[in-house]
N, C-alpha and C positions, 0 to 999 in steps of 0.2 A: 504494500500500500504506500504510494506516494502523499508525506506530509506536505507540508505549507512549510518554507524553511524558513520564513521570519514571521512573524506577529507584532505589532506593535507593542511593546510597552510590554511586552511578557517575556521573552528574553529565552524564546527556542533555539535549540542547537541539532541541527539537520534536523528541524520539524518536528522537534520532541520535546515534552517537557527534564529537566534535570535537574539535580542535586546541587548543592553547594557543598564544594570539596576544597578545606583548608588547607588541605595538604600542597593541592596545586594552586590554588590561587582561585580556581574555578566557582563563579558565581553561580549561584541558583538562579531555577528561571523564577520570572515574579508574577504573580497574578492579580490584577488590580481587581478592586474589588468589583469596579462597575464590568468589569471584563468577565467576570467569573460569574456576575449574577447574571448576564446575558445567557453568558453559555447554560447556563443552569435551567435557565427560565425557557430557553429554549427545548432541551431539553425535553425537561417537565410537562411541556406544550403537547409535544408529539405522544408522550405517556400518556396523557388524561385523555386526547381524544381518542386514542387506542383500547382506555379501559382499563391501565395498567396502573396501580397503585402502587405511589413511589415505596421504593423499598432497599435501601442501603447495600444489603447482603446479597441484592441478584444483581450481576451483570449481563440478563438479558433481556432485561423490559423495555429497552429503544425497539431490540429489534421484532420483539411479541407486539408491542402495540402500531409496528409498520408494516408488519404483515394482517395485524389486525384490519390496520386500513384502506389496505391493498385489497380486501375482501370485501369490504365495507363498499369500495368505491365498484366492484362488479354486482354491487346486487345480493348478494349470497353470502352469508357468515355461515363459517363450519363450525361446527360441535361434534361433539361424542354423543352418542345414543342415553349413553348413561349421565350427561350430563346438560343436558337440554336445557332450552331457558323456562320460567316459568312463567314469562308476561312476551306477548305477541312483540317482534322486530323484525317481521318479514319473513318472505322465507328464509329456510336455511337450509345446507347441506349438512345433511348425516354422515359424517367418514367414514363408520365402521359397513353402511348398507348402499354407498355411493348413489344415494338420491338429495331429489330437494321435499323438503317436510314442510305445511301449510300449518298455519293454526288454525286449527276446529273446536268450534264452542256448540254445544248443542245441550240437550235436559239429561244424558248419558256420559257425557264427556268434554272436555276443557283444555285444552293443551296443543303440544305440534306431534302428529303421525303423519305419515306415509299418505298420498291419496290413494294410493293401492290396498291399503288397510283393510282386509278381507275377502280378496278378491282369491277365489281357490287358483292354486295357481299346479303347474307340473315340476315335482322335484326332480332335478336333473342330478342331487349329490348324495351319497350314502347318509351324510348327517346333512339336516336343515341347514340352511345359511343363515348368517344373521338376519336377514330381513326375513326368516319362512319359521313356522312350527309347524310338526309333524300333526298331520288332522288324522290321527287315528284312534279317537275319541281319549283322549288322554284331558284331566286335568292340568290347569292353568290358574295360579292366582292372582287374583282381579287387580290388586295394586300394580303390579310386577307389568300385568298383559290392558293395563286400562283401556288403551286405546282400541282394541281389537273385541274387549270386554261390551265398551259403548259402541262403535260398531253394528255389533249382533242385536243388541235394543234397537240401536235405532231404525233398523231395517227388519225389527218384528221376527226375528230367527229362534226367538228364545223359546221353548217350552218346558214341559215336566220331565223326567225323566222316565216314568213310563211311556209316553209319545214318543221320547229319543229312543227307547230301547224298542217301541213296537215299528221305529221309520229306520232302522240304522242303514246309513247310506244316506241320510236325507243331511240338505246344507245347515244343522241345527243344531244349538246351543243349548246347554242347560245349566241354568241357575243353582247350585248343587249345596252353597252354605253360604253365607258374610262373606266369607273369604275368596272361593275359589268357583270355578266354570269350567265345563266339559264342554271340550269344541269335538265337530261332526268327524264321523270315523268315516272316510272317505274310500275305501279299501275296497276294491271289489265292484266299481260301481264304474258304468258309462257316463256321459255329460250327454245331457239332454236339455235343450235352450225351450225358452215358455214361449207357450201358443194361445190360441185363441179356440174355442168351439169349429172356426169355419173348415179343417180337414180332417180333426182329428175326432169331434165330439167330447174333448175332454180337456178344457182350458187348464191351466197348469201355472202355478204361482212359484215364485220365485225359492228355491231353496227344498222345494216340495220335492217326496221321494215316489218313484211308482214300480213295482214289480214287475216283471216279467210277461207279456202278453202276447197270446195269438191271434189274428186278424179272424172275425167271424167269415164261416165258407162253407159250402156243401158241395159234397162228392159226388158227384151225379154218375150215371151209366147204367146202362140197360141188364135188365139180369132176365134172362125168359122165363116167362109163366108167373111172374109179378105183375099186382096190379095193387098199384096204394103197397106197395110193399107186403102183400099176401100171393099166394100160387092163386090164380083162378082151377074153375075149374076143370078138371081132365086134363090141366098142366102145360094147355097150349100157350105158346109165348104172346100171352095178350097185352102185355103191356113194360112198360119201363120202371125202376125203384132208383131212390137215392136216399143218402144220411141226411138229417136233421141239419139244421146250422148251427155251428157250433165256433166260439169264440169270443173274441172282444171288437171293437173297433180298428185294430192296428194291430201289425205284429212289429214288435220292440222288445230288445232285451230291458233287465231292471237298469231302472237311471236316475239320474239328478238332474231336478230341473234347472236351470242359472239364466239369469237374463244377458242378451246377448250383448259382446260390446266387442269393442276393437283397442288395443291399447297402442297410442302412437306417442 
């Protein structure tokens, strides 16, 4: 690093400050005081708008509060997950799950999460990533998981646990004590996006689970000496037979319903 090799009225030697050395004759440098309160005050300056509070013992609070406003000035402050702000300053970046986090206030929940915040998602890794938990009905505690907690309320996913145990598969929640919540065991199951009455006859709400189904159908073909599915008599081929109809509306494996989106 290239210093400044003179200063007014301070008394640097190649750019540095120095010692008074009796020995040689060597003068110390001097620091006036209006010189040193400048520097100081400037300083200072760049600390407070950074958010760094002055503190003798670190020597890296210039450079934490200029990167601080390096940040500042794109838009975006980063945090830790585990250390998030507790009053709204815009978005911010999550380090540990490389997104930008909004603040959301609703009658469930108050704070900065993910806009992705429950969105079922494909695990691509043997263990969850920071930003995923395993949905395979596993408890969760509500302080630790708030925002995925409020979430499930606010989009009405919540039931008893008889309902969960009688839908498992379905996208739903359960209330389980004060403390803790069972999210949806998702194992096993197709994705299936909500409809309407107009193809299927059976509109489908968001999150809802449904079984397995065969399309309703009859097996037609002539068998001789049927008539209404009886021999006539003397056994001559008088007529045609076929099965009942039997089924549902659609043939579909079990699934989960989810409303459809695109994430860009």
């Amino acid at each position: 690093m290239d210093y400044p090799k003179s200063v007014a009225g301070v008394g640097l030697v190649n750019g540095k400050f120095i010692d008074e050395n009796e020995q040689t004759g060597q003068q110390g440098s001097l620091i006036p005081s209006a010189w040193g309160n400048d520097v100081t005050d400037e300083i200072l300056a760049v600390q407070a708008a950074g958010g760094q509070e002055p503190d003798e013992t670190k020597t890296n609070q210039l450079l934490l509060a200029i990167q601080k406003l390096i940040e500042q000035s794109a838009g975006v402050l980063a945090y830790s997950v585990a250390n998030l702000p507790t009053e709204d300053v815009g978005p911010i970046l999550v380090s540990e799950v490389a997104e930008v986090w909004r603040w959301s206030s609703s009658a469930y929940f108050t704070g900065y999460r993910s806009p992705l915040c429950g969105r079922p998602m494909d695990g691509h890794t043997i263990a969850p990533l920071a930003s995923e938990v395993s949905a395979v009905g596993g408890v969760l505690n509500k302080t630790a998981y708030a925002a995925l907690w409020g979430f499930a309320q606010e989009n009405g996913l919540v039931v008893t646990q008889a309902v969960w145990t009688a839908n498992i598969g379905a996208f739903y929640f359960v209330d389980v004590d004060a403390t803790s919540f069972r999210v949806p065991d998702l194992r096993n199951i197709f994705r299936r996006y909500t409809g309407t009455d107009a193809d299927t006859a059976n509109a489908r709400a968001l999150g809802s689970y449904k079984a397995d189904t065969l399309k309703s159908h009859i097996h037609g073909g002539g068998v001789a000496g049927l008539v209404g599915g009886q021999y006539s008599s003397g056994g001559a081929p008088t007529g045609t037979g076929s099965t009942g109809a039997t089924g549902t509306a659609e043939t579909a494996p079990k699934h989960t319903a989810f409303n459809p989106v695109i994430h860009i």
